[in-house]
N, C-alpha and C positions, 0 to 999 in steps of 0.2 A: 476225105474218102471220095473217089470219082465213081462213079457205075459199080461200089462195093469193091474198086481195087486200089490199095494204100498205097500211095504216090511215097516220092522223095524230094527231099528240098536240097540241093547244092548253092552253098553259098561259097564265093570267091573274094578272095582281096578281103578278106574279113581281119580287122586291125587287131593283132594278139592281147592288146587291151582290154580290147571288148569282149573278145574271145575268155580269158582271164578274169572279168567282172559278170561273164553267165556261168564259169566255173564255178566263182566262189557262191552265187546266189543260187545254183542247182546245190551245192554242198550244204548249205544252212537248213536246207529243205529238207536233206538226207535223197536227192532225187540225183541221178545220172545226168550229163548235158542234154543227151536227148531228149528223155523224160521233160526234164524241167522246159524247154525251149517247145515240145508237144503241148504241153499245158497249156503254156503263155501264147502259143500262135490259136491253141485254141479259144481262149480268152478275148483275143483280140477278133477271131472271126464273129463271135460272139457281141462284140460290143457295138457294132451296129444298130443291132437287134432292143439291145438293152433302151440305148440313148432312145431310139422310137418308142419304145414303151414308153420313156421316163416323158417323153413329150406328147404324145396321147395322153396319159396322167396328169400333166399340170394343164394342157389343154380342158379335161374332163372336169378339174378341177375349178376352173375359172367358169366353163359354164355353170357348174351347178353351183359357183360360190354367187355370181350374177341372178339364176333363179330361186334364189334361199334371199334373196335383196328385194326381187319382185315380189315374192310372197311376204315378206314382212312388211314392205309398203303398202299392198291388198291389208292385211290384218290392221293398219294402221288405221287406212281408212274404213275398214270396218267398224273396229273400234268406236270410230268417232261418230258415226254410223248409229250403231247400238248407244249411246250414250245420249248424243240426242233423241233418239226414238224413247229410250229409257228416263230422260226427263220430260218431255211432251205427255209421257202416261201418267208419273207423277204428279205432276200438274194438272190431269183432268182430274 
């Protein structure tokens, strides 16, 4: 949709094949050609959109898998930290 007015898509020189393998795949669907090829272009306008998503997420993802590594190295040496502090008390 352009400025809310619904365009048209002409396609030429389209191979009766192909033409023929979106028939039978709008039919499975129980969907008209139109229908079915509306779908899918809207699908594909869409999958731009998706793939960024999905790559901000695994980006998101490695940072905070890197700061969940920093913070378990802190608690590490805390640990070791409290442990000698906790036998130096012992000892007095």
């Amino acid at each position: 949709m352009t400025d809310g007015i619904m365009a048209e898509i002409k396609i030429r020189n389209l191979d009766p094949v192909i033409l023929k393998k979106i028939d039978e795949m709008a039919k499975k669907k129980n969907l008209s050609r139109e229908e079915y090829l509306r779908r899918y272009l809207t699908k594909i306008s869409e999958l731009e959109d998706v793939i960024q998503l999905d790559e901000k997420y695994a980006n998101l993802v490695a940072v905070l898998s890197d700061r969940m590594e920093q913070a378990n190295e802190i608690i590490e040496v805390n640990t070791m930290i409290l442990e000698k502090v906790s036998q130096k008390l012992s000892d007095w």
